[in-house]
N, C-alpha and C positions, 0 to 999 in steps of 0.2 A: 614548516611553512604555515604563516596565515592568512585567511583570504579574510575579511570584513566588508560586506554586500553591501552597498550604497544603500540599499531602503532600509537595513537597517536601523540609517538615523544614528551613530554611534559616533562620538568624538574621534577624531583624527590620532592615534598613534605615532610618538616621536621616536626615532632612532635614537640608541642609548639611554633612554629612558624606561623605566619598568614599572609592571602593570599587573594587576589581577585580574582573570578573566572568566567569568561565572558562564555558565548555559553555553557552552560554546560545542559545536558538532564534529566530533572527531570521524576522519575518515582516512582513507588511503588512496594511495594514486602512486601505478609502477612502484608498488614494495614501501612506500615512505606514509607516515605519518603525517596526515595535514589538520590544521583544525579551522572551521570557519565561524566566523560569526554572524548572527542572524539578528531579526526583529526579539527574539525570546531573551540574546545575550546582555550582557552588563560588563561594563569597563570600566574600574578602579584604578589609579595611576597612586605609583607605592612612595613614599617618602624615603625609604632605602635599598638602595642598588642593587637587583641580582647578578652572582657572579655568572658567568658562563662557562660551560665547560668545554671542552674541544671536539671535534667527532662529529660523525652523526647522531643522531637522538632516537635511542632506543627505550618505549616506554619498559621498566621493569616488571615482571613478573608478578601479580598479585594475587588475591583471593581474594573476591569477590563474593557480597553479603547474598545468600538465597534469598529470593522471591517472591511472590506468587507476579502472575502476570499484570493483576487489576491491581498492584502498588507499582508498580515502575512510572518513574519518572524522571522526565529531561536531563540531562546532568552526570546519571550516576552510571557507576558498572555493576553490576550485577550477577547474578546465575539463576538461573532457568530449569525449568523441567518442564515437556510437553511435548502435544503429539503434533504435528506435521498435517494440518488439515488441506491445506493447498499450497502447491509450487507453480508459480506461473512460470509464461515463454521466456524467456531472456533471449536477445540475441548481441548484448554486447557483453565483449572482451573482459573489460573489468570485473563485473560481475560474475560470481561462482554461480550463484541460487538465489532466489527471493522467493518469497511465499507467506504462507499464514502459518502459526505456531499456536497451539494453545492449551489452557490447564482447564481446573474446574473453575476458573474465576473468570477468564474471561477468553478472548485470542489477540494479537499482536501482529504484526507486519517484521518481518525478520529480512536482512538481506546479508547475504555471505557474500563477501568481498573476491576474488577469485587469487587476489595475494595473499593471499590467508593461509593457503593453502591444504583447508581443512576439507575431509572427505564431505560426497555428500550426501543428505540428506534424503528419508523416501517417503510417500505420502503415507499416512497410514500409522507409522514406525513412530515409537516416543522415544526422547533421551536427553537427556540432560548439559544444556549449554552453560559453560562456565567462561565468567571475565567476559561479556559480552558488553558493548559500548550500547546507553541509552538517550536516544535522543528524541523530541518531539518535534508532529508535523501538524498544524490545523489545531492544538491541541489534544493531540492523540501520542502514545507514548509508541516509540519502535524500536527493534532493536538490530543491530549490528556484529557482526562478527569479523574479527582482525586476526591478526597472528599472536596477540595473546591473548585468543579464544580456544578454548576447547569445545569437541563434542564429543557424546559419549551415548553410543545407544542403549536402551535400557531394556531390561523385560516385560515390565507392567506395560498394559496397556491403560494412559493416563486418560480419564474421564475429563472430557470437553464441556466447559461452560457453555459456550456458545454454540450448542448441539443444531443440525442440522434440520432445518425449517423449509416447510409446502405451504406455496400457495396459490391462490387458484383466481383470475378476476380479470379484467378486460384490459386491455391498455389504452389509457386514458393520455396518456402524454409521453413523449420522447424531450428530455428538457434539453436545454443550451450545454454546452462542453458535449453534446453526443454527433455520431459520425467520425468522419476526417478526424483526427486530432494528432498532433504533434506531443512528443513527449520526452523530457531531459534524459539523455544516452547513460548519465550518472546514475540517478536516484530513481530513474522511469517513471516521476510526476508529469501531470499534462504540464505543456508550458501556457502561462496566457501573456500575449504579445509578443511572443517569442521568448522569452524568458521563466527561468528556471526561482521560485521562491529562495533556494537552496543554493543554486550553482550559476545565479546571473542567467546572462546571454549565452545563447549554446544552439550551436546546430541540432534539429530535434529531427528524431525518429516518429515515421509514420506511424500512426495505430488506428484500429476501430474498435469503436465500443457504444452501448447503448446506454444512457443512464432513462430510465423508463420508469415511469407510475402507475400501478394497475390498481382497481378498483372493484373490490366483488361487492359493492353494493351497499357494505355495512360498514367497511374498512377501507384503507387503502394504503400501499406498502410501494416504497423506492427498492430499485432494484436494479445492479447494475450486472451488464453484460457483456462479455471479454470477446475479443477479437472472435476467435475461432464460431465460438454460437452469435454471433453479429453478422457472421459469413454465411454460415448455413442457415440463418433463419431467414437471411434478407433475399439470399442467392446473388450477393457481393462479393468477390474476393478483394483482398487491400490495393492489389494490381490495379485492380478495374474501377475501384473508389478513386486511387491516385489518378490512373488517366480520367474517370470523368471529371473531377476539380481543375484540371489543368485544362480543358479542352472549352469547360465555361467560364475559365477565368475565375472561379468561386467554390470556396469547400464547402460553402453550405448547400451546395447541390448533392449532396452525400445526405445530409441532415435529412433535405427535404425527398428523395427517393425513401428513406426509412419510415418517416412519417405515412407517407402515402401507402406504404407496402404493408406497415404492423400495426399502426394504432385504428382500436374501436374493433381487434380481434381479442380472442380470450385464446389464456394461454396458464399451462401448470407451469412453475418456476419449484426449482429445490435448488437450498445451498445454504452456507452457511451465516447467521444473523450477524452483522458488525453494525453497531450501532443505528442508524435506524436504515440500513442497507440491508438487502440479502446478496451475496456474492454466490450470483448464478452458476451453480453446477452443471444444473441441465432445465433445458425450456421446451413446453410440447404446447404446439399449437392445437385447439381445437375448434373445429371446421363447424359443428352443428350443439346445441345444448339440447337437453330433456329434462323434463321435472326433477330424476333422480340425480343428474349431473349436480344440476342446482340446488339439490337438499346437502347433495355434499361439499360443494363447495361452501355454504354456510358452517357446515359444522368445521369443518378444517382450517377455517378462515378464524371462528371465534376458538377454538384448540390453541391456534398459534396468539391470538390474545389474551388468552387466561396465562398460557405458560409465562410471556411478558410480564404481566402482571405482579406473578408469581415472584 
């Protein structure tokens, strides 16, 4: 099966007619192979006829070129090695696992299919993914795993590029896409306007999250923030988010309780750096400062900028 997105922008496909087709995003759905087309793909129409064969279409068996993570791109299949720095919540079906994977070059966004039918995965643990499908999102490389994927745990414990990062500064702003948000049941990207970049139109799952700016005075760092610490820092559950949007008729009343509750407090963040994000592991408010506070958040704040640099 293929799907081709309308914003793609992509010439129209004729039946019996055959075609090349570049950048295209392989996925699965109920056990089968689909591939879709996006804004990144290209459509070539061939001057001689592919035969067809009969059956279902089962991709064959390959091997797949190693890696590092900071060469992967769109397109290809590859093989992997790296450690497991974060698994997020999943709560639909399709999906096995999603998380963050990463080597000494950089980290990736990985999602295991749940037809796959490959064990899973544990935070921490490294091992080596083989024939995994590469596709990009925003211009970011990620990868996927299918049923001709393997994984294979290993015993090194592989050294993370993107080593885990503190820092320390006021919050200065909660930007737009934060609070309330909806998010594609498929790929679990926010939707905007109800729609999925990837998967069209789609019934979306609630979520909460913070995308937040802090500021220690010399610097200042984006940094987002997942369901679970969105709940315990705000003292929102998602229940209680979804009835108050529903009750004023507007989700940006979630937005605007976050606002009023966290920003222009100071607060520690750790987690791991993806591009100029940190993906908040854990966030500690603090109530009062002291000179010493403040000498060290300086030096921690320029630490995590030299390393940068670096």
């Amino acid at each position: 099966k293929f799907t081709a997105w309308k914003n793609a922008e992509l010439p129209r496909l004729e039946q019996g007619e055959s075609y090349l087709l570049r950048s295209v995003v392989v996925g699965e759905y109920n056990g089968r192979f689909q591939v879709q087309l996006n804004k990144n793909s290209s459509v070539e129409k061939l001057d001689e006829p592919i035969g067809v064969g009969g059956g279902d279409f089962t991709p064959a068996a390959r091997e797949s070129e190693f890696r590092n993570i900071s060469d992967l791109a769109g397109g290809q299949w590859a093989t992997v090695k790296g450690k497991v720095v974060q698994l997020w919540e999943n709560s639909h079906e399709s999906i096995g696992q999603a998380g963050l994977i990463g080597d000494h070059t950089g980290v990736v966004k990985f999602t295991n299919w749940a037809s796959s039918e490959l064990p899973d995965m544990e935070e921490g643990k490294s091992y080596m993914l083989k024939n995994v499908v590469v596709n990009e999102w925003g211009g970011k490389a990620q990868i996927q795993l299918n049923r001709s994927s393997s994984i294979e745990e290993l015993d090194e414990d592989i050294e993370v590029g993107s080593a885990t990062s503190t820092y320390f500064g006021a919050m200065v702003d909660i930007q737009t896409g934060s609070g309330l948000i909806k998010r594609c049941p498929e790929c679990k990207r926010a939707l905007v306007k109800g729609a999925c970049a990837e998967h069209g139109k789609v019934k979306g799952e609630y979520d909460l999250r913070i995308k937040a700016v802090l500021d220690s005075g010399t610097s200042t760092q984006d940094a987002l923030i997942n369901r679970e610490l969105t709940e315990e820092l705000a003292g929102i559950s998602l229940d209680a988010a979804i009835a108050m949007a529903a009750d004023a008729l507007d989700p940006g009343v979630v937005l605007d309780k976050l606002k009023h509750e966290l920003v222009g407090r100071y607060y520690t963040i750790t987690g791991h750096k993806l591009d100029r994000y940190i993906l908040v592991d854990s966030i500690t408010p603090k109530t009062s400062l002291d000179r010493e506070m403040l000498d060290e958040m300086l030096t921690l704040n320029e630490t995590l900028t030299r390393s940068e640099v670096q």
